[in-house]
C-alpha positions in Angstrom: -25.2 31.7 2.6 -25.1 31.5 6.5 -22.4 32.7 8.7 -21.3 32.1 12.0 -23.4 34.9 13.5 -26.3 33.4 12.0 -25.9 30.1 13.6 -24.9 32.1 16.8 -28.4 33.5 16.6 -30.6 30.8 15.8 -29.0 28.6 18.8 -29.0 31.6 21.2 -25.6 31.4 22.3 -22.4 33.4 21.3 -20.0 33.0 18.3 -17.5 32.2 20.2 -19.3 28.8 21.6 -19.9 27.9 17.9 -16.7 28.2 17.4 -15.7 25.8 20.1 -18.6 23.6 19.2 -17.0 23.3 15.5 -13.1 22.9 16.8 -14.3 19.8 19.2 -13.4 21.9 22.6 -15.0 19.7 25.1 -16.1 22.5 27.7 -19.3 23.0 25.8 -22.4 21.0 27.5 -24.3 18.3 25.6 -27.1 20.4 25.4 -25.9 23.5 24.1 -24.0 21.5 21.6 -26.9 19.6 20.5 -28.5 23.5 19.6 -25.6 24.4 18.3 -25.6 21.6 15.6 -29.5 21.4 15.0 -28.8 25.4 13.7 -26.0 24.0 11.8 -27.9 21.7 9.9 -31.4 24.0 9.9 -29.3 26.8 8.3 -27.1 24.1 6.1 -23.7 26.5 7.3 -20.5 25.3 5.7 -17.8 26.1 8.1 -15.0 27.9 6.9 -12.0 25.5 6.6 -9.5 28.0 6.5 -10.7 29.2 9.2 -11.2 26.3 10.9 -7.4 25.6 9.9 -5.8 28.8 11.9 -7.7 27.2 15.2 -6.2 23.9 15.2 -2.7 24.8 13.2 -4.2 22.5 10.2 -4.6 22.8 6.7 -7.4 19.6 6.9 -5.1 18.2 3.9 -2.8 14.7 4.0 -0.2 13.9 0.9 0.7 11.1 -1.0 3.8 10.5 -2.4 4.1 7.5 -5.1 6.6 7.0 -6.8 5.2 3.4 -8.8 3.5 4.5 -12.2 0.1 5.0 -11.7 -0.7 2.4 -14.3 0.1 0.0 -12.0 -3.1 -1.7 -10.5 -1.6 -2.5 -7.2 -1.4 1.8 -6.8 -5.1 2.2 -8.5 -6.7 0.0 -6.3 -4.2 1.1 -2.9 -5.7 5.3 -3.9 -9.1 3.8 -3.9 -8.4 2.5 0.1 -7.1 6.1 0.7 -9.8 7.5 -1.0 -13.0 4.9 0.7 -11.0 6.2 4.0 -11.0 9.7 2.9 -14.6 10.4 2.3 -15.9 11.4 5.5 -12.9 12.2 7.5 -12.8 16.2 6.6 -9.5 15.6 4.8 -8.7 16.2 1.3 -5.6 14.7 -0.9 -2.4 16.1 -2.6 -0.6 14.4 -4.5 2.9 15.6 -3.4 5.8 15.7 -6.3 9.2 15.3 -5.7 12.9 16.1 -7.5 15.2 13.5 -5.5 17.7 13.8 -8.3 18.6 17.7 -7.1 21.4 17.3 -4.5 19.6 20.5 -2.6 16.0 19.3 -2.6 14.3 18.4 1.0 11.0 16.8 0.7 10.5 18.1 4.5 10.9 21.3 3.1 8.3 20.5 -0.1 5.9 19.2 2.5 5.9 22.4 5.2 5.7 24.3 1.5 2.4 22.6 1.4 1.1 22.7 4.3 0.0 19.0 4.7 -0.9 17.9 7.8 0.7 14.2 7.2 2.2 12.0 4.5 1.7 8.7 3.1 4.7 7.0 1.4 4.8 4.3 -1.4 7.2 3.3 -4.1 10.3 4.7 -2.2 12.9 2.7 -0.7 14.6 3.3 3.3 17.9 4.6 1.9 16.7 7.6 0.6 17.7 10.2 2.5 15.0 12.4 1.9 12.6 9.9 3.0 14.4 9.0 5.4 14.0 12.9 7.0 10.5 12.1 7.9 11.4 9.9 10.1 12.8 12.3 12.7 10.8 15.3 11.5 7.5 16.2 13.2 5.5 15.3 10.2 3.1 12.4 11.5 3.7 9.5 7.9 2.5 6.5 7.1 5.1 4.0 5.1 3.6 1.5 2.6 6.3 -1.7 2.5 8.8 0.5 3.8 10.4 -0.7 7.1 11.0 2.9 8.2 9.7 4.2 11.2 10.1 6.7 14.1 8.3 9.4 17.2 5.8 10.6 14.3 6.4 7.9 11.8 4.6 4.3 11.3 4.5 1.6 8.8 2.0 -1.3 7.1 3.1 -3.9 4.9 1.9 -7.2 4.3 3.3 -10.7 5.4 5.3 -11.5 3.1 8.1 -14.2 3.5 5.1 -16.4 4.9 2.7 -15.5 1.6 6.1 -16.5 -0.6 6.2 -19.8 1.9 3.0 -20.5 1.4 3.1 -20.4 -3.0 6.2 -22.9 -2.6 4.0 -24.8 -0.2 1.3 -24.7 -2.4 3.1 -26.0 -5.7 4.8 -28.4 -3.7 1.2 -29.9 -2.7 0.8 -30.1 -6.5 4.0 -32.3 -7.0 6.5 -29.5 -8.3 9.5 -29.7 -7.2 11.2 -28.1 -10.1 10.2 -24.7 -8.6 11.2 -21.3 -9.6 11.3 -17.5 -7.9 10.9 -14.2 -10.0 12.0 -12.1 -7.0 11.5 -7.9 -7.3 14.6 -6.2 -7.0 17.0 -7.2 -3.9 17.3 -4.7 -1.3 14.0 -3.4 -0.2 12.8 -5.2 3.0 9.9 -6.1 1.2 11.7 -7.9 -1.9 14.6 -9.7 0.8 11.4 -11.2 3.3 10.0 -12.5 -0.1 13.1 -14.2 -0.8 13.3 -15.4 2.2 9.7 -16.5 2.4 10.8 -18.6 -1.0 13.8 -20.2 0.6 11.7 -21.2 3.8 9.3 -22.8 1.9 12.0 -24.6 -0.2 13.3 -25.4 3.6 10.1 -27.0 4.7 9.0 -28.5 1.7 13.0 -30.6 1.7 14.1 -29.0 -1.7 16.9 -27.6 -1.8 17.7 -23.8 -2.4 19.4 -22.9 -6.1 20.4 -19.5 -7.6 19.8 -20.9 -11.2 15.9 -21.1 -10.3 16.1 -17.4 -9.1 15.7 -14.3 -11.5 15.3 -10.9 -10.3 13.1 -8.0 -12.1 11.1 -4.9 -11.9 7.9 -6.1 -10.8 6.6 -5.2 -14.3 4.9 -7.3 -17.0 8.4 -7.2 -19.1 10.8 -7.8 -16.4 8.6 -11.2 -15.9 8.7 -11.9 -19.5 12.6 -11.8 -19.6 13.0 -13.3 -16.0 10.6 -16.2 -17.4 13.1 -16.4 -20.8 15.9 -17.1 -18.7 14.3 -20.0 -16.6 13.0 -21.0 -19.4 16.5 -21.3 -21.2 18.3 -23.3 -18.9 18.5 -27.1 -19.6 16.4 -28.5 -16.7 13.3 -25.9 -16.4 11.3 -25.5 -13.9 7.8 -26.7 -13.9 6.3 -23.8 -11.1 7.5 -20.6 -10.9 6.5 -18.3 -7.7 6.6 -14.3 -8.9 6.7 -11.5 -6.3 4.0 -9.4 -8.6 1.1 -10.4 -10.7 2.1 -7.7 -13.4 5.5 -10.5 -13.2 3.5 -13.1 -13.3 1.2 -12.1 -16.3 4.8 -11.6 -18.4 6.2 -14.7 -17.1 3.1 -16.4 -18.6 3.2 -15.0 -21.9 6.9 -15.6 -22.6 5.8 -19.3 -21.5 3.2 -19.5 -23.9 5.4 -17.8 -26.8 7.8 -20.8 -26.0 4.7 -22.9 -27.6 4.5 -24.4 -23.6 0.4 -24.2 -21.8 -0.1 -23.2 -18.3 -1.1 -24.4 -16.2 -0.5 -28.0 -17.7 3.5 -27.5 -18.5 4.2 -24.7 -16.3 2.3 -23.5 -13.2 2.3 -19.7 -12.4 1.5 -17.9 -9.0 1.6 -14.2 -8.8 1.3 -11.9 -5.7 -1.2 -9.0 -5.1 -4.6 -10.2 -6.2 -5.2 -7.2 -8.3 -8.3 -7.0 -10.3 -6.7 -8.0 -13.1 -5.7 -11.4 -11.5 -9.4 -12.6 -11.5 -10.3 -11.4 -15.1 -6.6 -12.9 -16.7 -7.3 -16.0 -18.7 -6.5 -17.9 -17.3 -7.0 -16.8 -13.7 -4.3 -16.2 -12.1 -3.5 -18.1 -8.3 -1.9 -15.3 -6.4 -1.4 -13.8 -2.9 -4.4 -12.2 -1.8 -2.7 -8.9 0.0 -5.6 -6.6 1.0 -4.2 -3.6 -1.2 -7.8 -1.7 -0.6 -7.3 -2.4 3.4 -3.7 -1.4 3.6 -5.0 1.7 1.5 -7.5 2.5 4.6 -5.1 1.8 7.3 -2.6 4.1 6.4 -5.4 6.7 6.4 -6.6 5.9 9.5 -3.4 5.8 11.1 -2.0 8.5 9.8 -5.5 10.9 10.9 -5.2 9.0 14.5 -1.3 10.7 14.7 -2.5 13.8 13.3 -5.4 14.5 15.3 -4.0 12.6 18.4 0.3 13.5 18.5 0.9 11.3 21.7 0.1 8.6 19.8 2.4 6.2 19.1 3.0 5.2 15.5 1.7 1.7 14.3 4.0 -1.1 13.2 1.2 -3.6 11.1 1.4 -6.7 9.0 -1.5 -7.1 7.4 -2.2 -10.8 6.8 -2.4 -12.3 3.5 -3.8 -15.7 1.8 -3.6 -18.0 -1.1 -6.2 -17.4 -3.7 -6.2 -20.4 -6.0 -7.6 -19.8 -9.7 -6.3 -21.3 -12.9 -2.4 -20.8 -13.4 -1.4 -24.0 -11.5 -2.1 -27.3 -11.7 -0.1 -30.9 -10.6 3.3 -31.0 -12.2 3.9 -32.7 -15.2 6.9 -34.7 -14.7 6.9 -36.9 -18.0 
């Protein structure tokens, strides 16, 4: 295996100037840079990353905390972003663990144990105050659909209370006016701009706002199912129900269809995410299309762009979203 001495050699120049030619210093010419790198690749030398590591104060690793089950297809497909945007950066993953029920536990701490050079965050909510450390700290983070951010700390999210709007919208167009809102849990700023998105489009669409039509769940296939029980229960049911998940949506439809009711043709559905599981459901489901792959990049990107760069300031981004209509809604029946 080649060392640095031997790349030294074969470009004619002095370890040292390999050394800057591998840590980016720019007061190495073109040309002796261009030598350096042929020898690289003619002697295939795999730099030391350690090493590498002590020179810039790096340990060339970024962590992920999630706290959502993996099971979840919104968090398979959001890793596969982080991963796509992974590959060639010269960064590798840990998966960081956490014990926010001990009353002594600092995730800063647990991250500086580490060594990580930055942090994604997903699944965890603003008032944690553990989380809520990295906002101050010197640990460049990127948030996922948490509105926290700071000197080292930025966030991405989708557009939410407009993507909510737009479902309304959207059954409304059909003839609904009957129309429901499985909402996650209240709180996050995620779950309240959803909520609000559902109201506004009540707003524009001139139907008014009721708490019987709104249940509030987990996000998961059985908190639908039981949300969709209730609406289903009371005496004037709703004929379009908006869910703030497609795992929501996919139990909202089965407790519709145990009730011996069809949808789309009694009861329309719409889900939010556009996992992969939306477009293979039977029917297909019509959801919010919310680039879960993209937002999966950004926050890679970003997060790299503050490590490698720390005057730079730390991204605020909605990512947009859109409607993708499948099978799960249809024009209201009203007989």
């Amino acid at each position: 295996m080649a060392s640095i001495h031997d790349v030294a050699k074969e470009a004619g120049v002095s370890v040292a100037t390999v050394s800057k030619v591998l840590n980016d210093y720019p007061d190495v010419s073109d040309k002796t840079r261009k030598k350096v790198n042929i020898a690289i690749e003619l002697l295939k030398y795999q730099p030391n990353v350690v090493a590498r590591g002590l020179v810039k104060r790096r340990s060339w690793t970024v962590g992920v905390l999630l706290t959502v089950p993996f099971t979840n297809p919104f968090v398979s497909e959001l890793l596969e972003g982080i991963k796509t945007a992974l590959e060639n950066s010269g960064y590798d993953l840990v998966r960081l663990s956490t014990r926010f029920d001990d009353p002594t536990y600092s995730f800063i701490k647990h991250c500086r144990s580490r060594n990580v050079d930055g942090v994604v965050v997903f699944g965890e909510g603003r008032d944690n105050k553990s989380i809520q450390e990295l906002v101050t700290a010197e640990i460049p983070t990127m948030f996922i659909d948490t509105d926290l951010f700071g000197k080292r700390a930025g966030y991405i999210t989708t557009d939410n209370a407009n993507a909510i709007a737009m479902s309304v919208k959207h059954l409304h167009e059909l003839g609904h006016r009957k129309i429901a809102y499985i909402s996650g849990t209240l709180g996050p700023a995620v779950a309240n701009l959803r909520l609000d998105g559902y109201r506004e489009g009540l707003r524009v669409c001139d139907i008014p706002y009721s708490t019987v039509y709104l249940e509030v769940c987990d996000y998961s296939f059985d908190g639908g199912s039981k949300a969709a029980r209730r609406l289903l229960a009371l005496k004037d049911q709703p004929t379009g129900i908006v869910c703030a998940s497609d795992m929501s949506a996919f139990g909202a439809i089965h407790e519709i269809e145990k009730h011996g009711l069809r949808v789309p043709e009694d009861v329309s559905v719409v889900g939010f995410d556009n996992t992969y599981y939306a477009e293979v459901f039977k029917p297909g489901l019509t959801t919010i299309n919310q680039n879960i792959h993209s937002i999966g990049i950004k926050s890679i990107e970003y997060l790299i762009l503050m490590i490698e760069n720390p005057a730079y300031t730390p991204p605020v981004i909605t990512e947009p979203s859109n409607l993708v209509i499948r099978q799960t809604t249809a024009p209201a029946n009203n007989g």
